[in-house]
C-alpha positions in Angstrom: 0.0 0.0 0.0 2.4 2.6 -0.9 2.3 5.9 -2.7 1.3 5.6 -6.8 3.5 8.5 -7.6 7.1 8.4 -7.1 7.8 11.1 -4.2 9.6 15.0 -6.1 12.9 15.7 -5.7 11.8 18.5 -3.1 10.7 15.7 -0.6 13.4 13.6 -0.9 15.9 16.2 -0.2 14.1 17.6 2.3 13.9 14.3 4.6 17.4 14.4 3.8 17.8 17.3 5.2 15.7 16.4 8.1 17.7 13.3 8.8 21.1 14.7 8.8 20.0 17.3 11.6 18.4 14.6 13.8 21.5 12.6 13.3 23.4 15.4 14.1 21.8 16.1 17.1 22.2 13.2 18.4 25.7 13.0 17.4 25.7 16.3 19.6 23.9 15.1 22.3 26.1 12.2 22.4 29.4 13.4 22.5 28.5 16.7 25.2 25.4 15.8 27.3 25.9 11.9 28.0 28.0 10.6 31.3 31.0 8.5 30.6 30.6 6.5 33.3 33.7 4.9 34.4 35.0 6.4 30.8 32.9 4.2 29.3 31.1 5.8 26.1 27.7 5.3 25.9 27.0 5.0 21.8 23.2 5.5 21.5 24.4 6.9 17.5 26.0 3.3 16.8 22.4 1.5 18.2 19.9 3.5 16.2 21.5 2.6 13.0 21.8 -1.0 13.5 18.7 -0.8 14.6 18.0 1.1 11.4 20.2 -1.7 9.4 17.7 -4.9 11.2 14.7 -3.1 10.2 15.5 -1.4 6.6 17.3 -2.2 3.8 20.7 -1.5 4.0 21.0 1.2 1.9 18.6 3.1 4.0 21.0 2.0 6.9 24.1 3.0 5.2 22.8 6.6 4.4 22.3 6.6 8.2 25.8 5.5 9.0 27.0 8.1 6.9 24.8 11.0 8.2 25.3 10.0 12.0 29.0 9.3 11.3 30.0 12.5 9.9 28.2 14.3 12.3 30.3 12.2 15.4 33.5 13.3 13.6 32.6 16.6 13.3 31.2 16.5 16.8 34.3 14.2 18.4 36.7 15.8 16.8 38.2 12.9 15.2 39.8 11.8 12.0 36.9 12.8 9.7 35.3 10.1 8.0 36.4 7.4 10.8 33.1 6.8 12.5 31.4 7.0 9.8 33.6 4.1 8.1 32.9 2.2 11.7 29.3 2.5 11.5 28.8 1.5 8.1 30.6 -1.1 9.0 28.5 -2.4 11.8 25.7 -1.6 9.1 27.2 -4.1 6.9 27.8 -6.7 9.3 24.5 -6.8 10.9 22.7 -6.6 8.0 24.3 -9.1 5.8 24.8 -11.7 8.1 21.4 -11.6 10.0 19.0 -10.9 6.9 18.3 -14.5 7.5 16.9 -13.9 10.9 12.9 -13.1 11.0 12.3 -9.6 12.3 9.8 -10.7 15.0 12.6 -12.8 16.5 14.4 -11.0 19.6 17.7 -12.4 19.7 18.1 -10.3 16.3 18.9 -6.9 18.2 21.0 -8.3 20.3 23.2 -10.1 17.9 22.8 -7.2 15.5 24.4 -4.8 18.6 27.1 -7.4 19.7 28.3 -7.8 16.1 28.2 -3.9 14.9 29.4 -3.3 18.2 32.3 -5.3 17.9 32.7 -4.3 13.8 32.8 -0.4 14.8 35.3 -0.7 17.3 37.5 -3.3 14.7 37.5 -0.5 12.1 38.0 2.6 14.6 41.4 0.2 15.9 42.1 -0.4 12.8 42.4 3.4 11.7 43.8 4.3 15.2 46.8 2.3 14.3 47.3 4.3 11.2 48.1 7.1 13.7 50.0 5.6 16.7 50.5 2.3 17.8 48.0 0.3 20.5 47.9 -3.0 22.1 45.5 -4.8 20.8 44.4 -7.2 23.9 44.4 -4.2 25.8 42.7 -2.5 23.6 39.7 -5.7 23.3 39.7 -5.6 27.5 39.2 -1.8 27.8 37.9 -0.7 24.6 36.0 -3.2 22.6 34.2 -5.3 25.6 32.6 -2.6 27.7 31.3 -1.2 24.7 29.9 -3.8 23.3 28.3 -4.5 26.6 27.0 -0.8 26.1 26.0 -1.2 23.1 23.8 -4.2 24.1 21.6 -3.2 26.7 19.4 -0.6 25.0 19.6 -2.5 21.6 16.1 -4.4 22.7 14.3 -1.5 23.7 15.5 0.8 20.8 14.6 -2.3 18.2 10.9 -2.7 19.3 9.9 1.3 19.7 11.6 1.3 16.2 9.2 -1.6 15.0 6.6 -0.3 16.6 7.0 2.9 15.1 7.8 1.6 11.0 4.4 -0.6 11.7 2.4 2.6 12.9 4.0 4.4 9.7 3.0 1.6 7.4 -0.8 1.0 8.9 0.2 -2.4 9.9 -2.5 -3.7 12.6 -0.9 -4.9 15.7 -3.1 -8.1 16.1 -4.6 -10.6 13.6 -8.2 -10.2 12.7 -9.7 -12.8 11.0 
């Protein structure tokens, strides 16, 4: 049940737009307002768009990645394109491996998360090394585990208020009715 016309040029661009400045706001949010607790960094950017990855195409996803990742570097004040590489990598990951995965299941958040979690720290190391040298079992222990674990505990929660919300948009009924 979708539109009969394709959507103009001025739409399109407009949710663009529209979706670069909530990215970037949350990018924003992100790297200034949230606690680091223990100097752990909470990565709520990195769970919306596997999230996004799980419950859209990938391309959608990857537009996502790009948007959020930009704005993080901009945001961070990192190496500029180097989140945005990590998250489409976690996009990537996620998507291609679970597509098999039914989206009503809920293990598929969670092993979305743990494996873009554990793909967007991969390619950050892997680009950190470029620049100085790090130990990579300390850098699994300190880096890499705690923010996987991070990245796993609001993956549920952020999943089903995004299906939730796609189903409202579509005009999907939430029981059967026969």
């Amino acid at each position: 049940m979708g539109y009969s016309q394709p959507r103009r040029i001025e739409e399109r661009i407009a949710y663009e737009v529209w979706l670069a400045l909530v990215l970037l706001l949350i990018a924003l949010i992100q790297s200034a307002l949230l606690p680091h607790p223990l100097g752990l960094v909470l990565n709520p950017l990195l769970v919306l768009v596997i999230c996004q990855a799980l419950l859209a195409s990938p391309a959608s996803a990857a537009r996502w990645a790009f948007y959020g990742g930009l704005s993080l570097d901009l945001c961070a004040d990192s190496l500029l394109g180097s989140h945005a590489l990590g998250l489409l990598a976690a996009v990537l990951l996620a998507s291609w491996t679970l597509s098999w995965i039914g989206r009503g299941n809920w293990l598929l958040p969670l092993a979305g998360a743990f494996l873009g979690a554990i793909a967007y720290n991969m390619v950050l190391a892997l680009l950190w090394l470029l620049v100085a040298p790090i130990d990579p079992r300390a850098y699994i222990m300190v880096v890499v585990l705690p923010s996987t674990l991070l990245t796993l505990i609001p993956a549920l929660p952020v999943f089903l208020i995004m299906r939730w919300w796609v189903r409202r948009r579509r005009g999907e009924v939430a029981i059967d009715v026969y």
